[in-house]
C-alpha positions in Angstrom: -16.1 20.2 -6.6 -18.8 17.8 -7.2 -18.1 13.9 -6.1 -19.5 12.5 -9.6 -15.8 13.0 -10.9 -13.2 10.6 -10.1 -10.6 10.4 -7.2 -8.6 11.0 -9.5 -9.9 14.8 -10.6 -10.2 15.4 -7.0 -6.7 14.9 -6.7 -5.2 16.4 -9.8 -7.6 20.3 -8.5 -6.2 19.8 -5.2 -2.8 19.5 -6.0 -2.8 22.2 -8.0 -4.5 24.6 -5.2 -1.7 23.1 -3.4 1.1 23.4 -5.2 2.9 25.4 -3.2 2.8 24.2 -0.2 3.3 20.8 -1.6 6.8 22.3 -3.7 7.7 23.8 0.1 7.5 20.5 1.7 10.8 18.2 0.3 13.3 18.5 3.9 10.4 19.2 6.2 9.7 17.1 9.7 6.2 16.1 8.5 3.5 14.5 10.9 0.6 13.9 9.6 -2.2 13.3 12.2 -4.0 10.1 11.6 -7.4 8.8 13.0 -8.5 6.3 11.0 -11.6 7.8 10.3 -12.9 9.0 6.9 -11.7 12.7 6.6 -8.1 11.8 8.4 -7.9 8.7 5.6 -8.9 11.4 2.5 -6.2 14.0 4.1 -3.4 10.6 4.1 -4.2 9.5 0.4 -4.1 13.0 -1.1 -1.0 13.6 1.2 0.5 10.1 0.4 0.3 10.5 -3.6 1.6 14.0 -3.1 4.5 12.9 -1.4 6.0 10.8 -4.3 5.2 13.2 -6.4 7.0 16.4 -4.7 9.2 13.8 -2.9 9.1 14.6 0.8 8.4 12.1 3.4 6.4 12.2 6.4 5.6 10.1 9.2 1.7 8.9 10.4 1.0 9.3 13.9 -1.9 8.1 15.6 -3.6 8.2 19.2 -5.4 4.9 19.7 -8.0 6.6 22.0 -10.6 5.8 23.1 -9.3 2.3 23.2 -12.7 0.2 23.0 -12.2 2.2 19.0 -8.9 0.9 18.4 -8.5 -2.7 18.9 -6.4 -4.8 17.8 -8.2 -6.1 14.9 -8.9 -2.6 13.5 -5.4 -1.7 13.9 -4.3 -4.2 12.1 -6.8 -3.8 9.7 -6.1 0.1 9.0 -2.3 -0.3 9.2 -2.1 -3.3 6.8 -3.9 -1.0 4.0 -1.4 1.6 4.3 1.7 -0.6 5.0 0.6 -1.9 1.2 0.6 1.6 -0.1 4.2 2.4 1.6 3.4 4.4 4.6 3.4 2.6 8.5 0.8 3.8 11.2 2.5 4.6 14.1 0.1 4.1 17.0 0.6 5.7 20.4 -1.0 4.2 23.4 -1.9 5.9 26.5 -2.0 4.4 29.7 -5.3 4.9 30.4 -8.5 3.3 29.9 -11.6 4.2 28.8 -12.6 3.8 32.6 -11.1 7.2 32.6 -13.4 9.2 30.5 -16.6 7.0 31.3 -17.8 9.4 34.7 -16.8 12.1 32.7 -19.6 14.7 33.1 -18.3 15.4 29.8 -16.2 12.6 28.0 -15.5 14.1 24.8 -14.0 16.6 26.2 -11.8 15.1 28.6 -10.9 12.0 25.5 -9.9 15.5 23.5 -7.6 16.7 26.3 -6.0 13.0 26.9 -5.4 13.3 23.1 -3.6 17.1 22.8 -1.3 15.6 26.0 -0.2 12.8 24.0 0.3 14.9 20.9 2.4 17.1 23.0 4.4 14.6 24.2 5.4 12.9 20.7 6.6 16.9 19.7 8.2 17.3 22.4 10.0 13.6 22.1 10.8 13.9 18.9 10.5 17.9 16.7 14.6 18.6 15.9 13.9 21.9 14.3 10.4 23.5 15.1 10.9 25.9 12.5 11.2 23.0 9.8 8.5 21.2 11.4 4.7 20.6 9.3 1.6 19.1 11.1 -1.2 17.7 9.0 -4.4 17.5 10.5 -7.5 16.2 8.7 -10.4 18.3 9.9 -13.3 18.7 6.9 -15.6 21.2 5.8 -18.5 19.7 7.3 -16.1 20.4 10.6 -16.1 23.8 10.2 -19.7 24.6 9.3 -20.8 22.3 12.5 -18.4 25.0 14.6 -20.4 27.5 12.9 -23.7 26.3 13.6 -22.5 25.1 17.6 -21.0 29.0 18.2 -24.6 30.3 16.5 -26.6 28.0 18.9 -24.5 28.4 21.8 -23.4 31.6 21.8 -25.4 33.5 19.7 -29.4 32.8 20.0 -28.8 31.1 23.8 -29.6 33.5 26.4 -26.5 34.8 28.2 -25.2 32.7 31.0 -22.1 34.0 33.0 -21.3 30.8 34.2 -21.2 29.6 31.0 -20.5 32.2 28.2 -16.7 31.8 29.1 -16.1 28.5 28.3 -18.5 28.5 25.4 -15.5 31.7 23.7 -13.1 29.5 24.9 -14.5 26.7 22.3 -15.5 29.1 19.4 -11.9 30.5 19.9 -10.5 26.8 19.2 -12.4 25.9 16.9 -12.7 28.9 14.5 -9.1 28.9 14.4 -9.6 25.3 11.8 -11.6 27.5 9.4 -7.6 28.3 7.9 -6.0 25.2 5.7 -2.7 26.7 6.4 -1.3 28.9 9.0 3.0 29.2 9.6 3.5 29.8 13.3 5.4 32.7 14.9 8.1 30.0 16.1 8.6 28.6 12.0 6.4 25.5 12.5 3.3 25.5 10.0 -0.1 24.2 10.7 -1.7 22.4 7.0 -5.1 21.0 7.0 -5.5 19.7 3.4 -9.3 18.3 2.9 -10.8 21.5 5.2 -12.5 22.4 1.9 -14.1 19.1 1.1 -17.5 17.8 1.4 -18.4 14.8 2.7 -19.7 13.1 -0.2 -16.3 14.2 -1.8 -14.3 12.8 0.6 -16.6 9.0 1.1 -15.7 9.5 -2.4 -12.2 9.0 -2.6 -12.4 6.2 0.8 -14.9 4.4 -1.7 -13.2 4.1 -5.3 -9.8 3.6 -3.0 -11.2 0.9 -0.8 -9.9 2.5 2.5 -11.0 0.8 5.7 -11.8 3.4 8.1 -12.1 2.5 11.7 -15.9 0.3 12.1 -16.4 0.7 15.7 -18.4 4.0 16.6 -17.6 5.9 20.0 -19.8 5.1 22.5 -20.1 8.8 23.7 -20.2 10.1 19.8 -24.3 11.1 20.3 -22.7 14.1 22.7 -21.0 15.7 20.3 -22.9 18.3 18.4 -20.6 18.0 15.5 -21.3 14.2 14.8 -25.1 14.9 15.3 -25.1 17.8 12.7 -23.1 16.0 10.7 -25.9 13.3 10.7 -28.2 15.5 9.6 -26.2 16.9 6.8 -26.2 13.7 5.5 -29.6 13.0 5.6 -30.2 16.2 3.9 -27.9 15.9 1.1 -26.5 19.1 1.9 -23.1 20.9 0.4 -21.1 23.7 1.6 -19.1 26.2 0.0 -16.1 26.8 2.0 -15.5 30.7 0.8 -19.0 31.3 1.6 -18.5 29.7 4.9 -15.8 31.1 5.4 -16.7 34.5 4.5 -20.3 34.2 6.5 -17.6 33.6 9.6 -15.3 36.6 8.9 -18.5 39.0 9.0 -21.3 37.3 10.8 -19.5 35.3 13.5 -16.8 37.4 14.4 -14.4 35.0 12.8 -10.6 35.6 14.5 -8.2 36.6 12.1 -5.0 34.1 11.2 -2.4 36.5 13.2 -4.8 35.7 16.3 -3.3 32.3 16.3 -0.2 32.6 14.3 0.9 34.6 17.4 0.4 32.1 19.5 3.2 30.5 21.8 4.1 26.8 20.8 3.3 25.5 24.0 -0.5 27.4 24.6 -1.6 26.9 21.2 -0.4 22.6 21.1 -2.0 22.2 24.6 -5.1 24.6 24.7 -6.0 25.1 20.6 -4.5 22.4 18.1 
């Protein structure tokens, strides 16, 4: 899909890839996972018009972590566009600061962990039926190939390190598991990630003809991810993905996991160690 066309178009082929899954999700617990960045904001509009449309409903959930991101002004700022366009934010604090991730020998990843925890605990809170339950997460297609360039440095060309080489299958294992825009759970909850086959020129170009704010303030520990980084370079590149291509370059070169490898998950490994 190229982003010359309008928001529009790029809603009206989506819906109809869609369709059913959208047509399954009237009477579904529906949280939709919400960052206030730029893919999570695409994944709420698409998800947002859909949801008049199919008539469901669905509630916005979002972790206001790390908190020098989420002030009050960018809240408020984020929350008042989509309070316009009918849907609330609701935004979970945590009771830590960002003190606790700053001596982190890796922040990221401990900011990730903080993040699954509090995820955990609004399921846990508040899921009635976990077989009627539908979480919407907003990861990208520029997320996916980043995972597959990461596991190709990391794992692949790097020379083999045992003290490392477990954790680094531990991350490919978490991440390659987001290369699926839908997976339904052994325990009847289902798994959607609706803009996983977007670009990112696609995607600044429904924020941009929609006039989304998007959160402003950058993470001050964003330059150790190797995501963002690639993602920068992307950019700069003008590059576009194919998500069968990448997809299928996964599944034979990469030793992509098959869906039943996750599907067969227990609820409480896969929230805590995977989503």
């Amino acid at each position: 899909m190229k982003a010359n066309v309008s928001a529009d178009f790029i809603y009206i082929q989506w819906k109809e890839e869609y369709r059913h899954v959208l047509e399954s999700l009237p009477d579904k617990q529906i949280y939709m996972l919400f960052s206030g960045g730029k893919d999570s904001s695409m994944a709420m509009d698409l998800i947002l018009r859909a949801a008049k449309e199919f008539r469901f409903d669905f509630e916005a959930h979002a972790a206001a972590f790390p908190v020098h991101r989420y002030t009050d002004k960018e809240k408020d700022k984020i929350g008042s566009y989509w309070s316009k366009r009918g849907k609330n934010i609701i935004w979970h604090k945590t009771k830590e600061t960002d003190e606790y991730i700053y001596n982190a020998a890796n922040p990221c990843l401990l900011c990730q962990d903080l993040r699954k925890k509090m995820l955990k605990n609004i399921l846990t809170s508040s899921t009635q039926d976990w077989n009627n339950l539908v979480l919407i997460a907003g990861y990208s297609l520029w997320d996916i190939v980043s995972y597959s360039i990461e596991h190709l440095i990391s794992n692949i060309f790097s020379t083999p390190d045992n003290h490392t080489d477990v954790e680094k299958n531990k991350r490919f294992l978490e991440t390659a598991q987001r290369f699926y825009p839908l997976m339904k759970m052994k325990e009847g909850y289902t798994i959607f990630r609706p803009v996983i086959k977007f670009n990112n020129d696609e995607i600044q170009k429904i924020v941009s003809e929609k006039d989304i704010p998007t959160l402003s303030i950058p993470c001050r520990f964003e330059n150790l991810r190797p995501k963002k980084n690639m993602e920068k370079y992307f950019d700069k590149m003008g590059t576009e993905f194919n998500y069968n291509q990448v997809f299928d370059f996964a599944r034979k070169s990469l030793g992509l996991p098959c869906i039943s490898s996750y599907t067969s998950i227990n609820r409480k490994e896969y929230l805590r160690n995977f989503f």
